[in-house]
MIFIDO-832863 format. One record per residue (C-alpha): residue in three letters; x, y, z. Coordinates in steps of 0.02 Angstrom, whole numbers, plus 50000, padded with zeros to 5 digits. Example, Ala and Ser with C-alpha at 12.3 -4.5 7.8 and 13.67 -1.06 7.14 Angstrom:
2
ALA506154977550390;SER506844994750357;
END
This chain:
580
UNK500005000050000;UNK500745017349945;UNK500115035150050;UNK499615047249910;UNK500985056149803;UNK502225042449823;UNK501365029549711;UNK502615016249659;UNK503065018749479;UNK504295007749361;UNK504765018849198;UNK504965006849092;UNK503275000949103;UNK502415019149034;UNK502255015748881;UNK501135032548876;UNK501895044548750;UNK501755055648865;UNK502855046549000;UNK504595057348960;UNK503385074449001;UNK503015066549165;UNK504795067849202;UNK505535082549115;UNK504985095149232;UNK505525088049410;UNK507535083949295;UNK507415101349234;UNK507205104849428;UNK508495093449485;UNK509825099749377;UNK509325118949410;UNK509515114249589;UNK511135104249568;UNK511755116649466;UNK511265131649587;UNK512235124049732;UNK513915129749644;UNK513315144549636;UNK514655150149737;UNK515925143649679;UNK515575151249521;UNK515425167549573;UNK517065166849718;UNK518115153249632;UNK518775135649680;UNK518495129749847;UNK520115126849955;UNK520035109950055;UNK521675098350090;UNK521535090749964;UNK521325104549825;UNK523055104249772;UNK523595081549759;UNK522165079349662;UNK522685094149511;UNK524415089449559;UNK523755071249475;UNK522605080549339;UNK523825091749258;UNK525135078649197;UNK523775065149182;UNK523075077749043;UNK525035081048973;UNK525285061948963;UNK523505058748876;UNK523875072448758;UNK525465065748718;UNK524575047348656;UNK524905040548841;UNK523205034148883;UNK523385027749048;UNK525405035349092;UNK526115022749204;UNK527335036849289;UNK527025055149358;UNK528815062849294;UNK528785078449350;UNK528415076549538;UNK529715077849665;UNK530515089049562;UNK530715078649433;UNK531245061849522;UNK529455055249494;UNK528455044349586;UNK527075028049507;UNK525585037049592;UNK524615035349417;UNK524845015049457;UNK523875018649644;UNK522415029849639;UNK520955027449535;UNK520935037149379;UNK519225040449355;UNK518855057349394;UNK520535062049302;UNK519935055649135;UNK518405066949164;UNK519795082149185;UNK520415077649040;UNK518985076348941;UNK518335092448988;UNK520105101048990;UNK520225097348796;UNK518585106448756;UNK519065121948889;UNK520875122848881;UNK520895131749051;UNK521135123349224;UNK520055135149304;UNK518625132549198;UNK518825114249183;UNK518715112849382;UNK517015121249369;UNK516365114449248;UNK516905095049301;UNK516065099449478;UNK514375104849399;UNK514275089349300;UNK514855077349453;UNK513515087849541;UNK512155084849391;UNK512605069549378;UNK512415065549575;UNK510695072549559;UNK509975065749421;UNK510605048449473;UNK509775050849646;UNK508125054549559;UNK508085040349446;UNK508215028749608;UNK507055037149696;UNK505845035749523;UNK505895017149555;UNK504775019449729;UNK503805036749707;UNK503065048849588;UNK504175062049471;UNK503685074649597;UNK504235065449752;UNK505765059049661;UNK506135076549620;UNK506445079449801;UNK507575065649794;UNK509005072149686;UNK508845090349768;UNK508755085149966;UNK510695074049882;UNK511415089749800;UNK511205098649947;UNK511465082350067;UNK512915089650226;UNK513915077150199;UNK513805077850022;UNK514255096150003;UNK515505093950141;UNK516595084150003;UNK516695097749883;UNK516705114150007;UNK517535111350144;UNK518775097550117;UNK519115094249921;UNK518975077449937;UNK518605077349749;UNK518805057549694;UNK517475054149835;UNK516345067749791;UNK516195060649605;UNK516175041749668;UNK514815049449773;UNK514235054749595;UNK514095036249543;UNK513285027549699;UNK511425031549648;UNK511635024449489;UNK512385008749575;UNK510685005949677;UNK509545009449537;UNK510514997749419;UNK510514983849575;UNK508454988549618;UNK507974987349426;UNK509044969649414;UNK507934963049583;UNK506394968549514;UNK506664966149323;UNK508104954249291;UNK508324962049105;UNK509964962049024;UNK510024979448990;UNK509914981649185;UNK511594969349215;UNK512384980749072;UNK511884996049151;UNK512504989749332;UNK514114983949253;UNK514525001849202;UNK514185010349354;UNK515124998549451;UNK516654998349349;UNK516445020449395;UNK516375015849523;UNK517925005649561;UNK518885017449431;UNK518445032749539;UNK518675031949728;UNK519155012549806;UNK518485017649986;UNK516935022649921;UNK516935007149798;UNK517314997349950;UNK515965003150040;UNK514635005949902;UNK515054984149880;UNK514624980850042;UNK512874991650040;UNK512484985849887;UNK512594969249941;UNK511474970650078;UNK510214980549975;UNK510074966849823;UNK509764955749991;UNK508314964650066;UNK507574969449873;UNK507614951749780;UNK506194944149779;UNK505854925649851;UNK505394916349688;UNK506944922049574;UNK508214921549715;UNK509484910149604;UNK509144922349443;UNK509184938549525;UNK510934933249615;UNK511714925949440;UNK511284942549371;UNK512044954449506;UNK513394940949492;UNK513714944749291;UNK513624961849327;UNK514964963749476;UNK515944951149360;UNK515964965049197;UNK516034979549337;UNK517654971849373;UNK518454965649221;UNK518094983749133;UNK519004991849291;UNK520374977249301;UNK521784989149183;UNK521684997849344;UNK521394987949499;UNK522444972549423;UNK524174984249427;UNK523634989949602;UNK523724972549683;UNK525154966649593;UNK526184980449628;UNK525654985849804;UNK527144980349892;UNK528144991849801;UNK527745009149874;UNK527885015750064;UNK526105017450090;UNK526004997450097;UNK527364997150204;UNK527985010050333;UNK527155013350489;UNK525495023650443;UNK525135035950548;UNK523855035650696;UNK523035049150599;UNK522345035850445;UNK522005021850589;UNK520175018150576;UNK519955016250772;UNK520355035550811;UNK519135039350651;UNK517435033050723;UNK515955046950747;UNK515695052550918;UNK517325043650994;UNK518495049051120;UNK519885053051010;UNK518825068450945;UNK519865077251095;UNK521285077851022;UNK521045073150829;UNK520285090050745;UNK519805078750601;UNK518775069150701;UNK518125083250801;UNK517355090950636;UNK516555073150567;UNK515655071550737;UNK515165091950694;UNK514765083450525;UNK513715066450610;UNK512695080350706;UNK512095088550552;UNK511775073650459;UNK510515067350614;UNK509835082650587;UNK509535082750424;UNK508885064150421;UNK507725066850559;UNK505985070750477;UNK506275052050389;UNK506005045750576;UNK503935048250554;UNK504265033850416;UNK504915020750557;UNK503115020550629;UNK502175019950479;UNK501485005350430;UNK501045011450241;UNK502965014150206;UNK503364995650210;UNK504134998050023;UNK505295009450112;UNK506084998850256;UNK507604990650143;UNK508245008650137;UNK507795015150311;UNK509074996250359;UNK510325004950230;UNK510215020350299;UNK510415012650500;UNK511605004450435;UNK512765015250376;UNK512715025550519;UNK512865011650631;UNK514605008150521;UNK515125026550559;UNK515035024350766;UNK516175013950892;UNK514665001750898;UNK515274993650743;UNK517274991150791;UNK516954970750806;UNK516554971650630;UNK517844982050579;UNK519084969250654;UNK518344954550575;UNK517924961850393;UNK519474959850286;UNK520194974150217;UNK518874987550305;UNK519984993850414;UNK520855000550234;UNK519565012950221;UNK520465023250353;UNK519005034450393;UNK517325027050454;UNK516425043950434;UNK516585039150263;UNK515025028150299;UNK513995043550291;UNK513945043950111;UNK513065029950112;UNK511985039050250;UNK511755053950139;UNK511015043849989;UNK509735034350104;UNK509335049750178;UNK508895058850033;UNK507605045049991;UNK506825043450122;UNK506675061750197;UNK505885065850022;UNK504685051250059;UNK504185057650216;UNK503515074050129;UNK501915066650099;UNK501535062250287;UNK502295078850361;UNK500905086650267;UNK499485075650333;UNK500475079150517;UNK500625095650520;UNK498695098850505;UNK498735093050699;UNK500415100750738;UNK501195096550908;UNK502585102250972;UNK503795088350964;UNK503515089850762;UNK504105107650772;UNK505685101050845;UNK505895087650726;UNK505685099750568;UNK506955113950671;UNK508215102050678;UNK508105099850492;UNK508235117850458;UNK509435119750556;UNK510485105950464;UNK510095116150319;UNK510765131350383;UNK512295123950457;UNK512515118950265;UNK512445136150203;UNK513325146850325;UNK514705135650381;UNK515075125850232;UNK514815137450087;UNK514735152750144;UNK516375152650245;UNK517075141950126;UNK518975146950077;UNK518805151149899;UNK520325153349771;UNK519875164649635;UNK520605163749442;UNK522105175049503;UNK522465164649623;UNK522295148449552;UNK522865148549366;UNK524745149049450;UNK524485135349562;UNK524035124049422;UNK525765128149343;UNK526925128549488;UNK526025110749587;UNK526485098949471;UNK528405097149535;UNK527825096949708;UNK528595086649821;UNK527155070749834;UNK526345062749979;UNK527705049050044;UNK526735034850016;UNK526815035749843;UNK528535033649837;UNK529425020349804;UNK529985007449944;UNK531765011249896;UNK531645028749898;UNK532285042750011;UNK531125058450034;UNK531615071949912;UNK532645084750049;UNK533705065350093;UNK533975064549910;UNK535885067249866;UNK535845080449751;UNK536375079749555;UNK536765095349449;UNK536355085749293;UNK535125070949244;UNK536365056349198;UNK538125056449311;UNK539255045349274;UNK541185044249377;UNK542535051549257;UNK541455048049105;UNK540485061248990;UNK538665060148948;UNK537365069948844;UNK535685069248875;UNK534805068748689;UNK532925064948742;UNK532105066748912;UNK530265059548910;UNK529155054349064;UNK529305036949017;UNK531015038548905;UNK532655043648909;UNK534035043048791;UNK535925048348819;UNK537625045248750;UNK539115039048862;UNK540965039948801;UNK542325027648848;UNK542755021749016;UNK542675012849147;UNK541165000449174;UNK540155003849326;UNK538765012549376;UNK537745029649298;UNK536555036249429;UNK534825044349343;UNK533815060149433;UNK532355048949428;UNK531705038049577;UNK531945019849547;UNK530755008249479;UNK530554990549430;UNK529944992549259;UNK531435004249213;UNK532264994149087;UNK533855001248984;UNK534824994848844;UNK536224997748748;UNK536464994148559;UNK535114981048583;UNK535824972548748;UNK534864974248926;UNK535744983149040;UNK535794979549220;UNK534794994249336;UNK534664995149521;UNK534245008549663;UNK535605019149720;UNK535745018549918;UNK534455035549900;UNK533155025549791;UNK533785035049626;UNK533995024149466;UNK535615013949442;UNK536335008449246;UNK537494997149283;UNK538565001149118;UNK539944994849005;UNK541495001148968;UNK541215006748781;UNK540535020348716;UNK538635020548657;UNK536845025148664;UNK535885020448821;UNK533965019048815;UNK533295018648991;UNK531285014748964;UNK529775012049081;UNK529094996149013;UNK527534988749062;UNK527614968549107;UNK526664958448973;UNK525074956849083;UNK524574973549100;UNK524334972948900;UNK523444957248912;UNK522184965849049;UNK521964981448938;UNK521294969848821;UNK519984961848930;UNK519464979049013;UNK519134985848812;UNK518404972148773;UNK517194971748919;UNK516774992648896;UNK516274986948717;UNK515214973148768;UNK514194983248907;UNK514164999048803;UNK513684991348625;UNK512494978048739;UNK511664993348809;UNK511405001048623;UNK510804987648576;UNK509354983348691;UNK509005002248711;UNK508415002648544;UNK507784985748531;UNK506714991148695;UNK506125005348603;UNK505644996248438;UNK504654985848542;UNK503674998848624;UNK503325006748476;UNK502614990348395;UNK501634989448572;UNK500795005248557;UNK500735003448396;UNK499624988448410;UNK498634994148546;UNK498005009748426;UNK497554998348315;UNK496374987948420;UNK495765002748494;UNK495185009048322;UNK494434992948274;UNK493304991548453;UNK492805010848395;UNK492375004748225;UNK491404989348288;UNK490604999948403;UNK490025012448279;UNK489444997648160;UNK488144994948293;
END
């Protein structure tokens, strides 16, 4: 049974002509709204959170390399001032392709920021209402995507702390659960296609959030398949994880294989990324200002929640109660409460921050508090005090969103910025991306030149990010040190024989050479695998994309033929009728 407004309503089965009208207006909304929020940033220029400058210290050469014919560069050059560092082999490159895509239509970092945050934005918001179309009306899923464009937590990703890979996988996650709720209800090909892609995002854009969007996900498709297609529904979401994963596999596959060759798999981390001192509302928010401002952050999101609470004890909101156990949930996951799990999950304790549960939180929220419209309105005809409270606490969420998160926002305008983006890329990068055999930049002996070589000359002819070239005269044999950081996949030869290479005692790159004079080719060359994966992951893009084509327009041939035939009889009846 559904309360009025929130009627449930599958869009695939309108096969009204009218049915796209139905839903124009509340999208046009959604992306006005969506749109709107960066208002500010438009106006007062690029938010400045922590994170602000890694990820455009990633962008920039990511863009340089791509431009160059380097579609996925295997080595960030420039960093460290110029020693390098194999970050691109770490850290998702999802949102950076979406940089890139946009920076080759702009040609201007500042406008390319913008413009990538009010499609991540759009995008967030349109995907929200589409999931939300799958339980209520146009009008009530229109709610949807604005209360998750304006969501705290949401806006908190963008605003106040740049965390820009998790605001765009945070971009992706409705599109996740409305692939995963049309599989359970529908079990249609295009569906498994459609989930395929969005998980593959997914993974390619933010592995916390993929981490976490797997495990919510999972329990979703639990509480939404239904009893008699158990075995169908689960060898569906099955296919699709399975394609989510071999299209993201050029990616993740390099990760794991490789892992064990940068710091950040192997120092000591620091208490600050240890998921105990990370939970919501724990002790440690004493003495850990990071924590102290996600607890700041847990408040608002109660807050903002809250009205979804009249849906708990309402019997007529049954269709609602798999994401009211998401939403629980994921808040639960956020708290102390949930530290058994945390120790007994493998690789959760990864995700560093638990706070980063409320993204999950946000999502649910936005469902449901737009589902609760319906029966505020009935309540408030017999208003009682402890509904005024309820609905303050919400505006006050909403406030708290306005005046503390965008309105005293640090903003960087185009003066500002347009150097940064030239001057960040040689920046000295976060230590765990370095090599295990490196030394930190400042413990780096220094070199005057690129190649040194012990009483021998060199010339350096070519200098590439993944290729260099130089001559060596006569000599002794031993070793030439490189200003680049050490790597296994250097490789360098001489006229066409390997060449031995090693890390100096600082991490730099060793050529153990010979005594004659020549050309040395030093090379980063990928292992045979990783051209063997790029293969699958192509293939796979080709197969959900060209399968979604496909049955798009095969779906819409059929409709047409549907309605089609349905005029038909309808004019016959009217003609049989008239004969009488």
């Amino acid at each position: 049974m559904n309360y009025p407004g929130n009627e449930v309503v599958d869009l695939q089965v309108q096969t009204d002509s009218n049915a796209w009208r139905t839903n124009l207006f509340p999208l046009l909304v959604v992306l006005a709204v969506s749109t709107l929020v960066l208002l500010p940033i438009m106006i007062s220029g690029i938010p400045y959170g922590g994170d602000l400058l890694s990820h455009f210290r990633f962008a920039v050469p990511f863009y340089d390399s791509i431009r160059a014919g380097d579609w996925y560069p295997g080595w960030l050059a420039v960093s460290n001032d110029g020693l390098g560092d194999p970050r691109f082999r770490f850290y998702p490159p999802g949102l950076y392709y979406l940089f890139t895509a946009v920076q080759f239509i702009t040609n201007d970092w500042y406008r390319t920021a913008i413009s990538s945050y009010i499609i991540l934005s759009v995008a967030g918001g349109i995907g929200a209402y589409l999931w939300g179309r799958q339980f209520v009306t146009p009008r009530t899923s229109m709610w949807v995507g604005i209360f998750y464009s304006i969501a705290p937590y949401r806006v908190n990703e963008l605003y106040q702390a740049a965390l820009l890979s998790e605001y765009a996988a945070c971009s992706i996650l409705p599109f996740t659960f409305l692939f995963v709720e049309r599989v359970c209800r529908r079990r249609r090909a295009i569906d498994v296609c459609g989930l395929g892609i969005a998980y593959a995002l997914l993974v390619l854009t933010h592995l916390p959030t993929a981490v976490i969007g797997s495990l919510s996900l999972a329990v979703y498709a639990l509480l939404r398949i239904e009893r008699g297609f158990i075995i169908a529904t689960l060898t569906r979401l099955g296919v699709a994880v399975a394609l989510g994963l071999a299209g993201s596999a050029f990616f993740w596959s390099t990760m794991i294989a490789e892992l064990s060759w940068i710091k950040g798999n192997s120092v000591q981390q620091n208490i600050y990324y240890d998921y105990r001192y990370n939970f919501l509302f724990s002790p440690s928010a004493l003495t850990n200002r990071n924590t102290w401002y996600a607890n700041l952050m847990g408040f608002v999101v109660l807050g903002f929640v809250l009205p979804a609470v009249i849906l708990i004890f309402n019997k007529k909101a049954v269709q609602f109660r798999p994401v009211l156990i998401l939403l629980l949930a994921s808040f639960f996951m956020a708290t102390p409460l949930s530290t058994p799990i945390w120790a007994v999950v493998p690789k959760l304790s990864e995700i560093q921050f638990p706070w980063r549960w409320l993204a999950i939180t946000s999502l649910a929220s936005a469902l449901l508090v737009a589902a609760s419209i319906e029966y505020w309105k009935q309540r408030l005809k017999a208003v009682r005090p402890r509904d005024l409270a309820v609905l303050l606490c919400f505006v006050l969420s909403v406030g708290f969103i306005g005046k503390e998160m965008i309105y005293d926002c640090a903003y960087v305008p185009r003066a500002r910025m347009d150097p940064l983006f030239n001057e960040i890329t040689s920046a000295v990068s976060f230590k765990d991306w370095l090599p295990v055999w490196a030394k930190e930049l400042l413990q780096v002996e220094r070199m005057h030149d690129k190649v040194q070589a012990e009483s021998r000359v060199t010339t350096v002819s070519s200098w590439q990010p993944e290729r260099r070239v130089f001559n060596i005269e006569n000599g002794p044999a031993g070793p030439v040190k490189l200003r680049t950081y050490y790597y296994p996949h250097w490789t360098a030869t001489m006229n066409g024989h390997s060449l031995a290479t090693s890390p100096s005692p600082d991490g730099l790159l060793v050529v153990n050479a010979p005594s004659e004079a020549g050309t040395i080719e030093v090379a980063f060359r990928e292992p045979p695998r990783v051209a063997v994966v790029a293969k699958i992951s192509a293939a796979t893009w080709m197969l959900m994309l060209g399968g979604c084509a496909l049955l798009t327009f095969y779906d819409r041939r059929l409709t047409r033929s549907e309605s089609r035939t349905t005029n038909d009889l309808a004019q016959t009846d009217q003609k049989q009728d008239l004969s009488y």
